[in-house]
C-alpha positions, 0 to 999 in steps of 0.5 A: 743126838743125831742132827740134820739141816735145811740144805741151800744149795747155792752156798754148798761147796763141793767140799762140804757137800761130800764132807756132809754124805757122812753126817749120822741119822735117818734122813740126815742131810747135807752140811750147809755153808749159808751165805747169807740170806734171810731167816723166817721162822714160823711163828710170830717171834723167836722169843715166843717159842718157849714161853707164854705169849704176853698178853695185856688187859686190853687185847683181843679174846684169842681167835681161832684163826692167825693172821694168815688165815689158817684156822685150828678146828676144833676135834671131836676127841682132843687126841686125835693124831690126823694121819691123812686128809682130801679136801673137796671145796665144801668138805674135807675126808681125814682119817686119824688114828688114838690109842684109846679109839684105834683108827677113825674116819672123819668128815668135815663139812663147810655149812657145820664147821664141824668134823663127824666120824662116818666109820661104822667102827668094823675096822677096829675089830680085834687083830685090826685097826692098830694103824692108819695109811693114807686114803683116797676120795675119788668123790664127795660120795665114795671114799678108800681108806687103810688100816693094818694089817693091810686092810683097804675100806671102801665106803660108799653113800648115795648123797652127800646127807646120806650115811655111808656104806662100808666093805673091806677087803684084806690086800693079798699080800704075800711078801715076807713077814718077820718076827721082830718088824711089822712088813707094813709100817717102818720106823726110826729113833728120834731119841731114846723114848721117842720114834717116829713111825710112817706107814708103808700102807696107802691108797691113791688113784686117777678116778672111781675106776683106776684105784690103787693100794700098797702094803709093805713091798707090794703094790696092788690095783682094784681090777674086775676080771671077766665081769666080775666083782672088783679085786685087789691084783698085785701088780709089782713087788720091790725087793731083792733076793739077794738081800740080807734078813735084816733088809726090809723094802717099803713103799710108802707114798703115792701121788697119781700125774694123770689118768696115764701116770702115777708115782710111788716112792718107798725104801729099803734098807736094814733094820735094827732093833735101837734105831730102827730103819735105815737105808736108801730112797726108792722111786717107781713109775706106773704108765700104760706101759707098766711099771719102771724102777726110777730111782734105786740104790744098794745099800751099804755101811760107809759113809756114802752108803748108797750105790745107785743100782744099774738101769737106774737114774744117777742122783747127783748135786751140780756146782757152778764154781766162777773160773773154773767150771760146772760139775756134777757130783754123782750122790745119793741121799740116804734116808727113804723117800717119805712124799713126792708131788707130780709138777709136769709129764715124767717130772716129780719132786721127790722128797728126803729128809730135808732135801728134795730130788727134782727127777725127770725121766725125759733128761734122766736127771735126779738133782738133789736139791735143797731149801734154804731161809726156812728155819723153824725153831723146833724143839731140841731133839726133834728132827724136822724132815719134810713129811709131805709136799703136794702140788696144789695150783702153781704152788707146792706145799711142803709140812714138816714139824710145826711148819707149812710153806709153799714153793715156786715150781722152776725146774730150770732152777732145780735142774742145775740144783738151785733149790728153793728159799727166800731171797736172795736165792737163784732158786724157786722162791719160797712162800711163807705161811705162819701155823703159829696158833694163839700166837705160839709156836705149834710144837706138834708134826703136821703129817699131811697138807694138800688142797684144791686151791690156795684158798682151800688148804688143809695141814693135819697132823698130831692133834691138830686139823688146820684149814687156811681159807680167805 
């Protein structure tokens, strides 16, 4: 059984730190050595996590909201797995994939309290539809969304109560294909029967008129040429030539800075037919200069199986020892790079498994960074990586498996590795927000939070479409 755990990254010894580069698993991170600090978990007591909640004859009906204002809405098919959501102040798009409906496209609207589905079902066409990626609104009326193999849908409506207009367009991806993986979706073992699969497929953009999408290795931009109709344009490929057969390169996320700047994270590395994908975590800038590979490694068997490769940022951990100095330990995390979130000009929290790297191209520094006091008691078996953060006001927002929790912005602290936790941590100070719904535990991944205020959050996931208002 492959183990992995919440780094705190103040109680890390040097030491432990390049015993812990060693640990076996996808995304394994760095072996702690905690001194003290308190444990939240994410439900209402540790006791309730494997057993009914107990009840009285005296208490209250169950709500559908917890005690922090999270709140379960209800879906119009229970099986639903809620792969992306973007939340507007009266509504919310989502797009979610079922073995039994393939991909769907939903709308959640304030004044119902409902979702409705506002797909016309073409993306479910045979040879289509078996997967969803991320998508992208650049307003209540015109909405991207993606679905294998490499297909972007573009819907359009003339007002909010009109219905939805959609065309697709296949990526012209060009990249390599293989027999025995798909070139748009990675995945990695989590036991025996059970994989975890993220999609390497997406859209994102600044505005109506700036949209991109990623397939595979590939990144392509919405681009009209000589007044034509708009097209999808490659405009940069990560790969290497010289890389083995059973190398795969992903890019997998995406988050836009400003109208000049915006990010893509991704990874690479082999693949192998019981495990699955393994390898190093990538990182590119897009400006109005063009694109830069930020982050990039070789990868490599041995226990420090990432070598940073030239022209790129040098990800290290620092140490502060009284009495005998500051180091920093030259390191870089293994696992891809699933989510990432703009906080300043050139600066971007980018996350690893259960780590992050503060990385700021002005300083040309990654620091890999932990977060410690946040333990959530999943079950045995399930490694809890963090699957998406986003920058929402002041605050990040960080989902994982059954868990949502916000954090400070301080990159005086990331910058010397700090972190983020609860008291008594020198690092961003951590936000805790329970998902425990009907007072249990909720067992379930929540692939995806983001929100437009701390007011309006959304955390979807497996079966679950979760909305934390006042």
């Amino acid at each position: 059984m492959r183990r992995s755990y919440w780094l705190a990254c103040g109680a890390v010894t040097l030491a432990a730190l390049v015993a812990c580069a060693t640990s076996d698993g996808e995304g394994a991170s760095l072996d702690p050595m905690i001194d003290g600090g308190a444990t939240v978990v994410d439900a209402a007591s540790p006791e309730g996590v494997d057993a009914a909640p107990q009840r009285d004859v005296f208490a209250p009906v169950w709500s559908a909201c917890n005690d922090h204002g999270w709140c379960e809405t209800e879906l119009p098919d229970p099986n639903l797995t809620f792969i992306d959501v973007w939340p507007f102040e009266e509504r919310a798009f989502a797009v979610a994939e079922s073995d039994t409906l393939g991909t769907k496209v939903l709308e959640w609207t304030e004044t119902a309290q409902a979702w409705s589905y506002i797909d016309d079902n073409s993306q479910n066409a045979y040879g289509s539809g078996q997967y969803a990626g991320k998508i992208y609104a650049p307003s209540e009326n015109e909405l991207y969304f993606t679905t294998a193999p490499g297909i972007v849908y573009r819907g359009t409506r003339e007002s909010v109560s009109a219905p939805f207009t959609w065309e697709s367009t296949r990526l012209p991806y060009d990249g390599p294909t293989y027999a025995d993986r798909d070139p748009g979706r990675a995945w990695t073992a989590l036991q025996d029967t059970v994989k975890r699969y993220v999609p390497a497929l997406g859209v994102t953009g600044t505005s109506a008129d700036d949209v991109y999408a990623w397939f595979g290795n590939r990144i392509f931009r919405r681009t009209s040429e000589d007044g034509g109709p708009p097209t999808w344009i490659s405009e940069f490929v990560t790969e290497d030539p010289s890389s083995a057969a059973s190398e795969s390169f992903y890019i997998l996320n995406a988050s836009p800075a400003t109208s000049d700047e915006i990010w893509f994270v991704g990874g690479h590395g082999p693949i192998d037919a019981a495990t699955g994908f393994t390898g190093c975590p990538s990182l590119f800038r897009r400006t109005a200069s063009g694109y830069s590979v930020v982050l990039d490694s070789t990868f490599s068997d041995g226990p420090m199986p990432c070598s940073t490769k030239p022209g790129t940022i040098q990800p290290t951990y620092y140490q502060e020892i009284p009495g005998v100095g500051a180091f920093e330990l030259p390191l870089s995390l293994p696992g891809w790079a699933a989510a990432l979130a703009p906080v300043a000009p050139g600066a971007v929290v980018v996350t690893v498994g259960l780590n992050f790297y503060y990385v700021d191209t002005e300083s040309n520094v990654a620091r890999i960074n932990g977060i410690s006091g946040v333990n959530p008691p999943t079950p045995n078996g399930v490694i809890n990586d963090l699957h998406s953060v986003a920058h929402v006001d002041d605050r990040l927002w960080f989902s994982a498996h059954g868990i949502v929790f916000g954090s400070e912005i301080k990159p005086d602290a990331w910058r010397v590795s700090l972190g983020s936790g609860t008291p008594p941590s020198k690092g961003a100070s951590i936000e805790m927000t329970s998902v425990a719904m009907k007072g249990r535990y909720l067992n379930e991944p929540l692939y995806q939070v983001r929100g437009t205020s701390a007011n309006n959050l959304w955390a979807v996931g497996n079966r679950y479409a979760l909305h934390k208002k006042p």
